[in-house]
N, CA, C and O atoms as CSV, one atom per row, in Angstrom:
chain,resi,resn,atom,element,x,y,z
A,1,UNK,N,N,-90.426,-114.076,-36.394
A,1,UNK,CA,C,-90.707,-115.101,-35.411
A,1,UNK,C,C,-90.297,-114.600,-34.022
A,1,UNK,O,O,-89.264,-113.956,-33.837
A,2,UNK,N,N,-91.066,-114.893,-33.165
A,2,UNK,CA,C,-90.926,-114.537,-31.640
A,2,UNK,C,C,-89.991,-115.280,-31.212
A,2,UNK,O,O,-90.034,-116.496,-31.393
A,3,UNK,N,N,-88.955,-114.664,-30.552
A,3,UNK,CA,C,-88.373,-115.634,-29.399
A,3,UNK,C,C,-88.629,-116.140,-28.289
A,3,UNK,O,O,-89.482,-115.409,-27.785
A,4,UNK,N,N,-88.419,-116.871,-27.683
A,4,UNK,CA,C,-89.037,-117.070,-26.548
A,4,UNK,C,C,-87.646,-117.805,-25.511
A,4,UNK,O,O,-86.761,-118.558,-25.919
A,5,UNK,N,N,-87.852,-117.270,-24.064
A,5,UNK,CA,C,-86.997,-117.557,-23.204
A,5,UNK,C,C,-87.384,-118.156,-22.046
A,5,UNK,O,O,-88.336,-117.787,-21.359
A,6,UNK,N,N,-86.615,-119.136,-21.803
A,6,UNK,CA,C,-86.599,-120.030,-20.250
A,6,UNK,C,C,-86.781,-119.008,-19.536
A,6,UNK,O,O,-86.466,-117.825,-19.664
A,7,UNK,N,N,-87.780,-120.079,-18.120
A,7,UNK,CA,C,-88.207,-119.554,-17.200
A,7,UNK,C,C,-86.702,-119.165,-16.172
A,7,UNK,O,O,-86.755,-118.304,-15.294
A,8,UNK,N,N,-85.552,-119.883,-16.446
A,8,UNK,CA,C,-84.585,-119.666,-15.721
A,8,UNK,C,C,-83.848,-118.411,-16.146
A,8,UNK,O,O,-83.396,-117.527,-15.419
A,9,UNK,N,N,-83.824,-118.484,-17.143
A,9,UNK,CA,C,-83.290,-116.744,-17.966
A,9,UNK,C,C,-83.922,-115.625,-17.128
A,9,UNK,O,O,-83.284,-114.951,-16.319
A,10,UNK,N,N,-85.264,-115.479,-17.396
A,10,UNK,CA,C,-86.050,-115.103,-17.115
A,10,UNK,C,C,-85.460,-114.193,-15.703
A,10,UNK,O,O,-85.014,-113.079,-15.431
A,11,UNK,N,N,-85.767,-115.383,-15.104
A,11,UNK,CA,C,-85.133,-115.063,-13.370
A,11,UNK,C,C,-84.197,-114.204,-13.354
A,11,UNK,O,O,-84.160,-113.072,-12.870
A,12,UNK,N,N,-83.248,-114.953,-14.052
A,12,UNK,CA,C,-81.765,-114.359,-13.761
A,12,UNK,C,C,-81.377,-112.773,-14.326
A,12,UNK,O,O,-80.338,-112.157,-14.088
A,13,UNK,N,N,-82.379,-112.383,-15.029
A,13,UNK,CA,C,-82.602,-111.082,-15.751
A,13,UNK,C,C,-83.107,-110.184,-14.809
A,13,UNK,O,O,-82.684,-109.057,-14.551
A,14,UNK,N,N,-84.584,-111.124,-14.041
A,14,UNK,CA,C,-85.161,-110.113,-12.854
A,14,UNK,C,C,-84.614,-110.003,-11.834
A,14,UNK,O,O,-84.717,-109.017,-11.105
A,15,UNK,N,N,-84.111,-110.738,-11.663
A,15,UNK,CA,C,-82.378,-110.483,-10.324
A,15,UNK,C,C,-81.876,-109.703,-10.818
A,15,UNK,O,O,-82.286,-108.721,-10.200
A,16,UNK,N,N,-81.249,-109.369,-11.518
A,16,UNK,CA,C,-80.422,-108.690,-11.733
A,16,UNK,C,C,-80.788,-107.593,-12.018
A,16,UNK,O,O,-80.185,-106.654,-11.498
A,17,UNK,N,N,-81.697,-107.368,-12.773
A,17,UNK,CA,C,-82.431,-105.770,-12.678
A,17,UNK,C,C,-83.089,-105.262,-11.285
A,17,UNK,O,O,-83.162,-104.123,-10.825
A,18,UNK,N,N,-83.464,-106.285,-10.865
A,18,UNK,CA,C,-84.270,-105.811,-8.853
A,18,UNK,C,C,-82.569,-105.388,-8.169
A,18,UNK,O,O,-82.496,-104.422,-7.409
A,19,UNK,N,N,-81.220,-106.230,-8.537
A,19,UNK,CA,C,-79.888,-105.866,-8.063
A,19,UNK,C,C,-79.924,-104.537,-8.383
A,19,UNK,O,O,-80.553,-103.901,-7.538
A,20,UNK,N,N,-79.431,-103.780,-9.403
A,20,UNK,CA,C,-78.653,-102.970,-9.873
A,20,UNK,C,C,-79.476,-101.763,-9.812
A,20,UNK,O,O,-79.017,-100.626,-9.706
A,21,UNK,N,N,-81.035,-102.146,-9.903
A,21,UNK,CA,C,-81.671,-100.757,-10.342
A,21,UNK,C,C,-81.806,-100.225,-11.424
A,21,UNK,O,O,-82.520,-99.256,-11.681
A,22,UNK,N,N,-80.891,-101.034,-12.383
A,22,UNK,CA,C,-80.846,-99.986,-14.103
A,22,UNK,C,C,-81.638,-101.101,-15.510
A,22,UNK,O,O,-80.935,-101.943,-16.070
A,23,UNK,N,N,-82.863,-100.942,-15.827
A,23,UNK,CA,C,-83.329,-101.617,-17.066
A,23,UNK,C,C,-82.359,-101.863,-18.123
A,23,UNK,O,O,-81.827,-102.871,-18.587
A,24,UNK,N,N,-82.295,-100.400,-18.390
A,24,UNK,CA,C,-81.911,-100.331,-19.571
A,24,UNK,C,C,-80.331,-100.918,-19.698
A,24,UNK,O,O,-79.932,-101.292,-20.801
A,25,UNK,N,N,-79.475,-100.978,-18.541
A,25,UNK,CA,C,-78.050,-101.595,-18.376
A,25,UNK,C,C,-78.218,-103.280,-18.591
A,25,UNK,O,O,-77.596,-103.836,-19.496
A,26,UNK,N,N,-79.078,-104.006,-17.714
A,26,UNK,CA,C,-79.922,-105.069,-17.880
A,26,UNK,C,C,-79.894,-105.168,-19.415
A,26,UNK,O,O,-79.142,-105.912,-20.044
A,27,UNK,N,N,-80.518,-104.594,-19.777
A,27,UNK,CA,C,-81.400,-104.817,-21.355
A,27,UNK,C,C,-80.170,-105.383,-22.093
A,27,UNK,O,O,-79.895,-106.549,-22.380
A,28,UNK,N,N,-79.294,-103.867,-22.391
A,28,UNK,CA,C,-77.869,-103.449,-22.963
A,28,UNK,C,C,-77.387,-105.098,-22.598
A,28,UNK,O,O,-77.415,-105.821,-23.594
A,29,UNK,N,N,-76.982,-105.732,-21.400
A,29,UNK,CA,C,-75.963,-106.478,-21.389
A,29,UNK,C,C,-76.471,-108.317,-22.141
A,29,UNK,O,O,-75.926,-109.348,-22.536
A,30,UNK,N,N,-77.988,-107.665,-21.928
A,30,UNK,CA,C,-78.752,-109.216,-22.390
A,30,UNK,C,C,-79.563,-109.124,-23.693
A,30,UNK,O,O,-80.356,-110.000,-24.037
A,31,UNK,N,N,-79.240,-107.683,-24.598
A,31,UNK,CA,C,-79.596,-107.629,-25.798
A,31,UNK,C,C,-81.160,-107.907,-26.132
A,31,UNK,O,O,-81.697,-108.409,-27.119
A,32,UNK,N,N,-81.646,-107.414,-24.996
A,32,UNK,CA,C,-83.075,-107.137,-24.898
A,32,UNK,C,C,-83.487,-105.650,-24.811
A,32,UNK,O,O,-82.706,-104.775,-24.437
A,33,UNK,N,N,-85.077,-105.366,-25.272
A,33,UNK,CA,C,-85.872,-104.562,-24.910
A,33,UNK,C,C,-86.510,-104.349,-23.707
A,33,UNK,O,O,-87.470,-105.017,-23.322
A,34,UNK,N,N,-85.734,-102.951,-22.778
A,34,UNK,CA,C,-85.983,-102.902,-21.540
A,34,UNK,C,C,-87.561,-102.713,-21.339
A,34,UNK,O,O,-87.873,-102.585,-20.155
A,35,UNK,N,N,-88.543,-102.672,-22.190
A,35,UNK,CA,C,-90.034,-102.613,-21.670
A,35,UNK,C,C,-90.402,-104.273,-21.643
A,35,UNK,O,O,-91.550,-104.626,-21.374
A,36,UNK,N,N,-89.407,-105.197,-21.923
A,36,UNK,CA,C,-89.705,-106.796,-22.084
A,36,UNK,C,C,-89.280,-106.742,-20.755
A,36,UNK,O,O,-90.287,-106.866,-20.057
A,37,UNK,N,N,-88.120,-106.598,-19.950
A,37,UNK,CA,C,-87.561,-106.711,-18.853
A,37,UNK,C,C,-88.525,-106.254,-17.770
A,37,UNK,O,O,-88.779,-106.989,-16.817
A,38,UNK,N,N,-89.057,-105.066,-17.904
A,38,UNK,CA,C,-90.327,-104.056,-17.053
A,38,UNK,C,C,-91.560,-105.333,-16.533
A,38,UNK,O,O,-92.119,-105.707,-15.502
A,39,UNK,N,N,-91.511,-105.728,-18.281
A,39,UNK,CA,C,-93.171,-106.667,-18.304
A,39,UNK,C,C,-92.804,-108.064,-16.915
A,39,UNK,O,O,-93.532,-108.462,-16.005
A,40,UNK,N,N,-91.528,-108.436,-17.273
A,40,UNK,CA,C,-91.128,-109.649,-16.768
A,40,UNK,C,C,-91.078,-109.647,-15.248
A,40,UNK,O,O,-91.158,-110.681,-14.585
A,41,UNK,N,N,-90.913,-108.151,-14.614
A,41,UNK,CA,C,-90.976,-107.769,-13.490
A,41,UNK,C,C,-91.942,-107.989,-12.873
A,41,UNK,O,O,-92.101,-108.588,-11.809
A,42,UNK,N,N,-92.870,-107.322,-13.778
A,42,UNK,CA,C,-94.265,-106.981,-13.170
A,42,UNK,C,C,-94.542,-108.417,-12.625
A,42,UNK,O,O,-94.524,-108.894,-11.490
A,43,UNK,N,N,-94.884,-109.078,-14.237
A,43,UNK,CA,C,-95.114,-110.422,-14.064
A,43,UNK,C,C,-94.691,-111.208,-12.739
A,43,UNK,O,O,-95.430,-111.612,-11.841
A,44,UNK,N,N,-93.328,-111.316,-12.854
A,44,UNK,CA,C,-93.261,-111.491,-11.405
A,44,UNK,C,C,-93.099,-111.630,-10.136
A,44,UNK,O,O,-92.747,-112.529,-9.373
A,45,UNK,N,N,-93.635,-109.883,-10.025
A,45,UNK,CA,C,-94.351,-109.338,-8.594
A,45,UNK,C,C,-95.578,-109.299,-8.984
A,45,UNK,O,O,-96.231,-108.335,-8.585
A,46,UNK,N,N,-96.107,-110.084,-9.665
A,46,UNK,CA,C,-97.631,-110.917,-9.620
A,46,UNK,C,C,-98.149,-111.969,-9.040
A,46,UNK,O,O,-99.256,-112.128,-8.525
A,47,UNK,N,N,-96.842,-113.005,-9.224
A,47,UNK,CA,C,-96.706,-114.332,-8.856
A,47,UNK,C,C,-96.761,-115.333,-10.047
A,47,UNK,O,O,-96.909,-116.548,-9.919
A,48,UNK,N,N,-96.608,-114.595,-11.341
A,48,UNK,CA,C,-96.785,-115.448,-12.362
A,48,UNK,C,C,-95.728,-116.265,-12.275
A,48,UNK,O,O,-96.053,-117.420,-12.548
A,49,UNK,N,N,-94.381,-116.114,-11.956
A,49,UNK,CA,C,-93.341,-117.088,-12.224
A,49,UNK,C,C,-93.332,-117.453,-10.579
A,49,UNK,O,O,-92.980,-116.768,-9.619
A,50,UNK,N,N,-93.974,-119.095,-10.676
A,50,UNK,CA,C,-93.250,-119.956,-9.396
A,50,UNK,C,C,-91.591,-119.705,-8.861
A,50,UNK,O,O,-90.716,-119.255,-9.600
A,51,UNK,N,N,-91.448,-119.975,-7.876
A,51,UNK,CA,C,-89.529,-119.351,-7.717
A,51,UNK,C,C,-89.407,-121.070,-7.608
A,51,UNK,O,O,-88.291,-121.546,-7.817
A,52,UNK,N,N,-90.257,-121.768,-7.366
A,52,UNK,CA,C,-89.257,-123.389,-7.161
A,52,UNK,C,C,-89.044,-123.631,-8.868
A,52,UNK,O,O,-87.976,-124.132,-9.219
A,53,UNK,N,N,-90.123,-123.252,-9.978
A,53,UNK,CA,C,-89.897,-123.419,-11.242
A,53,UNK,C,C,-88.897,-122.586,-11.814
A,53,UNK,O,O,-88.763,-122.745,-13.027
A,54,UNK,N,N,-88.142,-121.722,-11.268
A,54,UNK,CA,C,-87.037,-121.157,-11.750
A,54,UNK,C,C,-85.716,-121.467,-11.332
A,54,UNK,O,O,-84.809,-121.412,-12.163
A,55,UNK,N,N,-85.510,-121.753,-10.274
A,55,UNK,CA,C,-84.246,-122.240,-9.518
A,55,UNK,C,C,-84.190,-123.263,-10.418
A,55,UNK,O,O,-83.294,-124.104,-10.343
């Protein structure tokens, strides 16, 4: 079964990886797969995630 994570998680993951610079440290501390973290980026610097729907 897939997990699935809040749009606020979400955020707080891509902050923190756009902070630090390091995926894979990111990944490591949130027990994720750093190509999930990559995707979530992309996503959004797409505009897929609203920023008023994440705050």
């Amino acid at each position: 079964m897939r997990r699935s994570y809040s749009l606020s998680f979400k955020y707080k993951v891509i902050q923190r990886a756009l902070e630090i610079q390091d995926l894979n440290k990111v990944a490591r501390e949130n027990r994720l797969n750093s190509r999930m973290i990559y995707r979530w980026i992309k996503e959004y610097k797409q505009g897929k995630y609203e920023v008023s729907s994440l705050i």
